[in-house]
C-alpha positions as CSV (number, residue, x, y, z in Angstrom):
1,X,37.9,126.7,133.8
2,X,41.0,127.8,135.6
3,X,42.9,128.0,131.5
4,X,40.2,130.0,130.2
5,X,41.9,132.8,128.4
6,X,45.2,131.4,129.2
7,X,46.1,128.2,127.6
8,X,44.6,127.7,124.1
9,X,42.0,125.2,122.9
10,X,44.4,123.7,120.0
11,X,43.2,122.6,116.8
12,X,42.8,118.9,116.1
13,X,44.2,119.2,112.3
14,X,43.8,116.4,110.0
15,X,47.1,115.5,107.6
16,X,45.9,114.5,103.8
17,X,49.4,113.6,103.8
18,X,49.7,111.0,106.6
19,X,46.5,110.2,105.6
20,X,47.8,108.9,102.2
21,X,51.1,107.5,104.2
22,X,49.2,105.6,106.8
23,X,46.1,104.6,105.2
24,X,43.3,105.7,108.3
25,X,42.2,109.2,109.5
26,X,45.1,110.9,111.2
27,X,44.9,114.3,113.1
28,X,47.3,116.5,114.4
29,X,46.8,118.1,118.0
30,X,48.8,121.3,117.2
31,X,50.1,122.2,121.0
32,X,53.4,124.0,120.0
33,X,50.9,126.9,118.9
34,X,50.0,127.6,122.9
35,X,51.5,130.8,124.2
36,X,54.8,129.2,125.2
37,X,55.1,126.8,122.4
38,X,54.6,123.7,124.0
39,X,51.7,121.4,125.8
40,X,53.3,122.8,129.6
41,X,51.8,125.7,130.0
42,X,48.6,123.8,131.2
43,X,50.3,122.0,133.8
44,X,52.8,125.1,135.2
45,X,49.4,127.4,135.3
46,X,47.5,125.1,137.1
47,X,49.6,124.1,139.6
48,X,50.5,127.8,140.3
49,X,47.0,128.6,140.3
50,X,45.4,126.7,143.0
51,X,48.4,128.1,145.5
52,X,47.2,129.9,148.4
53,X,48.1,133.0,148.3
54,X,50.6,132.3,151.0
55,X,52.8,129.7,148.9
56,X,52.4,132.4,146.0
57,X,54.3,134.7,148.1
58,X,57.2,132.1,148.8
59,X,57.6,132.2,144.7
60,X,57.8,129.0,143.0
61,X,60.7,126.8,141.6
62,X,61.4,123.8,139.4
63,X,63.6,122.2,137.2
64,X,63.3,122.0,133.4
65,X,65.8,121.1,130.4
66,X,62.8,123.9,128.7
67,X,59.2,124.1,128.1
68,X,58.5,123.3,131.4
69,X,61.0,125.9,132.5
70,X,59.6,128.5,130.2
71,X,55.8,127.8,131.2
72,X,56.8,128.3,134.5
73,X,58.0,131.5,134.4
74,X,55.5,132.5,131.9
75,X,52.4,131.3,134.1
76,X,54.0,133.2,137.5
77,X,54.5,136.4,135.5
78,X,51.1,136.6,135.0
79,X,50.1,135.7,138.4
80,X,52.9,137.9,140.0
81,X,54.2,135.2,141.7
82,X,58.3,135.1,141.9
83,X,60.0,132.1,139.4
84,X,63.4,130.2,139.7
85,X,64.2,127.5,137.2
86,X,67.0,125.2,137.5
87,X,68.3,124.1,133.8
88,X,71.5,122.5,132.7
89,X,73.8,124.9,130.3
90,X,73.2,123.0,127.1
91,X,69.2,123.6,127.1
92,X,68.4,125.2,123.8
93,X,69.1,128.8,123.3
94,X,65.5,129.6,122.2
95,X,64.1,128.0,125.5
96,X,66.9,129.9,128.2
97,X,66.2,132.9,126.1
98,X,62.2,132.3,126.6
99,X,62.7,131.7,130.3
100,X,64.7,134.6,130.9
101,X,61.9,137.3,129.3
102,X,59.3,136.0,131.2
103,X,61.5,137.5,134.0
104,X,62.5,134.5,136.0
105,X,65.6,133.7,137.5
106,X,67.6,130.9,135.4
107,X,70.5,128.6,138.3
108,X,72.2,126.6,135.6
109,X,73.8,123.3,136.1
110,X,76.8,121.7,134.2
111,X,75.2,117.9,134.0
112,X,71.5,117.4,133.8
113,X,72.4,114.8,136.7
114,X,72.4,117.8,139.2
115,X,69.2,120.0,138.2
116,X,66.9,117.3,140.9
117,X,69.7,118.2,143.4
118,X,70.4,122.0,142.7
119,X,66.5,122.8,142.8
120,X,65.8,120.1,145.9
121,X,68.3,122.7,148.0
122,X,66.8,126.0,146.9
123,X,63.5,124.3,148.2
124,X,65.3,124.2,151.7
125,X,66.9,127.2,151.2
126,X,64.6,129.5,149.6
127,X,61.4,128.3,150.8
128,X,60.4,128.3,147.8
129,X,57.2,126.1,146.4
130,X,58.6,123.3,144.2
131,X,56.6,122.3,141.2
132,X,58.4,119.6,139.4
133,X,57.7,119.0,135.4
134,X,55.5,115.8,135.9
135,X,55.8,114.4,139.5
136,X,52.8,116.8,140.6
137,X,49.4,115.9,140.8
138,X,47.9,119.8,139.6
139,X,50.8,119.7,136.9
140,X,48.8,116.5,135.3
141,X,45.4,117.4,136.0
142,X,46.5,120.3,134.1
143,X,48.0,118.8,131.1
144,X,45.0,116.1,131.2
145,X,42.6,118.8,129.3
146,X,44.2,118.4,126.4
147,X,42.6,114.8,126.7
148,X,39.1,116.4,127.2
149,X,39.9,118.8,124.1
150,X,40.6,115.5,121.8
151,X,37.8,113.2,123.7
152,X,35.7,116.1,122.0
153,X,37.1,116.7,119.1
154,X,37.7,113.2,117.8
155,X,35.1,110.9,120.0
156,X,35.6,107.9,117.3
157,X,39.4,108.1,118.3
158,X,41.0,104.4,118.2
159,X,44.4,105.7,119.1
160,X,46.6,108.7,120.1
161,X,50.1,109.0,120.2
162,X,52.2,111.1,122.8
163,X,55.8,112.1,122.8
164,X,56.7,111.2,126.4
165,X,59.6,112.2,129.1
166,X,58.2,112.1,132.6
167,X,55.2,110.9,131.1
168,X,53.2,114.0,133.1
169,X,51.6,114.5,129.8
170,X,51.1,110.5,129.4
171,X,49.3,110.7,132.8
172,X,47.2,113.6,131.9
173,X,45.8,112.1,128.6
174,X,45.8,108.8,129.6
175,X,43.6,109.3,132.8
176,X,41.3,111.4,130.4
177,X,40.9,109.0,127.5
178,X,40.5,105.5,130.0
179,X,37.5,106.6,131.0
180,X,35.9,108.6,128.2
181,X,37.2,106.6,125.0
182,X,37.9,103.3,126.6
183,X,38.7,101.5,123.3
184,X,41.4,103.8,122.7
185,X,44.6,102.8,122.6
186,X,47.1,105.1,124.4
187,X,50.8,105.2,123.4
188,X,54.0,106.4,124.8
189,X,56.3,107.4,122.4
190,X,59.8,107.7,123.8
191,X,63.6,108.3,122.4
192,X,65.2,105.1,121.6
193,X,68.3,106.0,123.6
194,X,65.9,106.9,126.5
195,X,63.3,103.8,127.0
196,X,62.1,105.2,130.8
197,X,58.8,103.8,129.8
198,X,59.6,100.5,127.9
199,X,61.4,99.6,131.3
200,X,58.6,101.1,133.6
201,X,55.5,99.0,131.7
202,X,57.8,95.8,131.9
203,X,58.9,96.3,135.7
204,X,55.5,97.2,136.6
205,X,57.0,100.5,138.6
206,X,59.0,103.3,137.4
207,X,62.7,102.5,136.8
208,X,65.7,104.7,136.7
209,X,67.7,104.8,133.6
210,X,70.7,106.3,132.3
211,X,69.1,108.2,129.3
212,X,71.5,108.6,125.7
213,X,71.7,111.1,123.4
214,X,68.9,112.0,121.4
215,X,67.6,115.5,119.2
216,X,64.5,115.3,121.6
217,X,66.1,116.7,124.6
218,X,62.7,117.6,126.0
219,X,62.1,113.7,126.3
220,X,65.8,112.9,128.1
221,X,64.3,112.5,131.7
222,X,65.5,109.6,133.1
223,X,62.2,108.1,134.7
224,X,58.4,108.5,134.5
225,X,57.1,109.8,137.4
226,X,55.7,107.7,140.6
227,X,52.1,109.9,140.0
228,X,52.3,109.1,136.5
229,X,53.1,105.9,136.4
230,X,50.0,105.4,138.9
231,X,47.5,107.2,136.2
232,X,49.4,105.2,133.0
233,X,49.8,101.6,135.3
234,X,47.4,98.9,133.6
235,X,46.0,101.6,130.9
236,X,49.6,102.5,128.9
237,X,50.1,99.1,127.5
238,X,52.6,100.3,124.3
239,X,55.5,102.3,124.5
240,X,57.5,102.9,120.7
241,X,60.5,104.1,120.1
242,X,62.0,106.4,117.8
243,X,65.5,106.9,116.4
244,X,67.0,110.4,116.0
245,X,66.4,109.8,111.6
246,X,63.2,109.2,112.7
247,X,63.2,112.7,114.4
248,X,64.6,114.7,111.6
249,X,62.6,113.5,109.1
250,X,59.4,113.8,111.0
251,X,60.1,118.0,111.5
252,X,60.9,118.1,107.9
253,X,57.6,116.4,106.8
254,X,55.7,118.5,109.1
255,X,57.4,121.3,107.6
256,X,56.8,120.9,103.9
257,X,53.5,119.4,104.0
258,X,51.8,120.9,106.5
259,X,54.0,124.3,107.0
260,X,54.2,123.6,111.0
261,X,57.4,124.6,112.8
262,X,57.9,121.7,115.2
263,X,60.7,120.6,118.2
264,X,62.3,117.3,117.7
265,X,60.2,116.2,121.0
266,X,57.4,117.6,119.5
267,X,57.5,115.5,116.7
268,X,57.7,112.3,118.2
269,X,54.6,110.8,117.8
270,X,54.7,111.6,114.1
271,X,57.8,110.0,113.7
272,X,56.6,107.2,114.9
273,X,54.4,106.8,112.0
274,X,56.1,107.6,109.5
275,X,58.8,105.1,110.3
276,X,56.3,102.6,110.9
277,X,57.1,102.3,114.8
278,X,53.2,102.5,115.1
279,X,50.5,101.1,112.9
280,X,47.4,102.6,113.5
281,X,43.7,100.9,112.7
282,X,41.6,103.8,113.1
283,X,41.7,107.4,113.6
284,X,44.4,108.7,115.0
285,X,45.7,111.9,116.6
286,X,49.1,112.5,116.7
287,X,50.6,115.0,119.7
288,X,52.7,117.9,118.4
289,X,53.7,118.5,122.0
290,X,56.0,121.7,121.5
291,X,57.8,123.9,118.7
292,X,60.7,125.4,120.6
293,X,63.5,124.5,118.6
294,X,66.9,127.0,117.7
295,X,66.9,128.4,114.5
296,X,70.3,126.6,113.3
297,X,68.7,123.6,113.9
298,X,65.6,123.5,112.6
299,X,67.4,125.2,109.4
300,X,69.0,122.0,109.8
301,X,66.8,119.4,110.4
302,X,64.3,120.9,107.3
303,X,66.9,121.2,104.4
């Protein structure tokens, strides 16, 4: 396996607490504890990987408000291959910082609007090989092994719930969990200022939107991908959404019962059950799909 000795196999953690809250079985697939913090680094590493040594030497580029970003960079250092990512200026401090030790080259961008632009023209200009957060077919096969890990881990799963922006990791899971837990319902949890995938599963297609604010700024994208959509189309059939409360008091919980240090966007999927967004029937996992969050504000969001 191409993320042996790279990517972690996470723990599948079950929550006493939620257990209590919710009233079934409910575990917690701990990705913010891979190298970078968040679910990405199986995507970025595998799509880097299977370049030809040819396209490794053109260096690599993409565009990330973070994770994505930081995985990147993190996945070429190790396989000397040259990184550019293109981010806007108000991307957390912890995830520019992370970028920027893994040695990459940061091209910042004043609205999140421009980073497809700005990275589309270093592609012409550089010649650099693009790999986009989600619309890339290596970036989801990669990010689909954390569906083999829980097809494995919990095989009498009845539902898991993933925090979703581009919906690479959606596709990933979801193409995964079809076809090895068919009775498994598979859900899209989403920013309730961003609904990319509410409007995709009702047009059928993926449909631009003009995302709002939200603490989750790793969910802000504006659309799911065209290759996601295709693994998600006729499979995805929920998508929930959570308030920025919701948010908050999902990182706290995490926090005091279970002592994890979680991103907003990484808690998603537990906020959607606490606020009741989601009610489960059966064994559940619950994505924690990244833990990069400032200091400040998780000092925040916890007290």
């Amino acid at each position: 396996m191409a993320l042996a000795g790279v990517a972690l196999r996470t723990p599948l953690v079950e929550s006493p607490a939620l257990n209590r809250l919710i009233g079934v079985p409910v575990w917690l697939k701990c990705e913010h504890l891979q190298p970078v913090g968040a679910f990405k680094l199986r995507g970025a590493y595998t799509a880097i990987s299977r370049l030809s040594e040819t396209d490794r030497a053109r260096g690599v580029v993409t565009h990330s408000s973070g994770n994505h970003g930081l995985a990147l960079a993190y996945a070429a250092k190790r396989l000397g291959v040259a990184a550019v990512v293109v981010m806007p200026e108000d991307a957390p401090r912890v995830k520019i910082n992370g970028v920027r030790e893994q040695g990459a080259e940061i091209v910042f961008v004043s609205d999140r609007r421009q980073r497809e632009p700005v990275f589309e023209g270093l592609v012409r200009e550089r010649g650099m090989v693009p790999i986009p957060p989600f619309e890339h077919a290596d970036v989801v096969a990669g990010q689909g092994t954390c569906g083999l890990e829980i097809a494995e881990q919990c095989p009498d799963l009845r539902a898991v719930l993933v925090p979703t922006g581009g919906g690479g990791l959606l596709a990933g899971i979801t193409t995964v969990i079809a076809d090895l837990i068919p009775t498994a319902s598979i859900v899209g949890v989403e920013p309730s200022n961003v609904r990319k995938l509410s409007a995709a599963l009702a047009a059928g297609r993926s449909e631009r939107i003009d995302p709002g604010p939200s603490l989750a700024d790793g969910l802000l994208t504006p659309s799911i991908g065209a290759i996601a959509f295709a693994a998600i189309d006729g499979r995805v059939r929920e998508a929930v959404q959570v308030e920025d409360a919701d948010l908050k008091s999902a990182v706290r919980f995490l926090f005091e019962n279970a002592g994890l240090r979680v991103e907003p966007s990484g808690a998603a999927s537990v906020a959607a059950l606490l606020a009741r967004r989601y009610v489960p029937t059966g064994p559940t996992v619950a994505i924690l799909s990244g833990g990069n969050v400032d200091p400040d504000l998780f000092q925040r969001l916890v007290s």
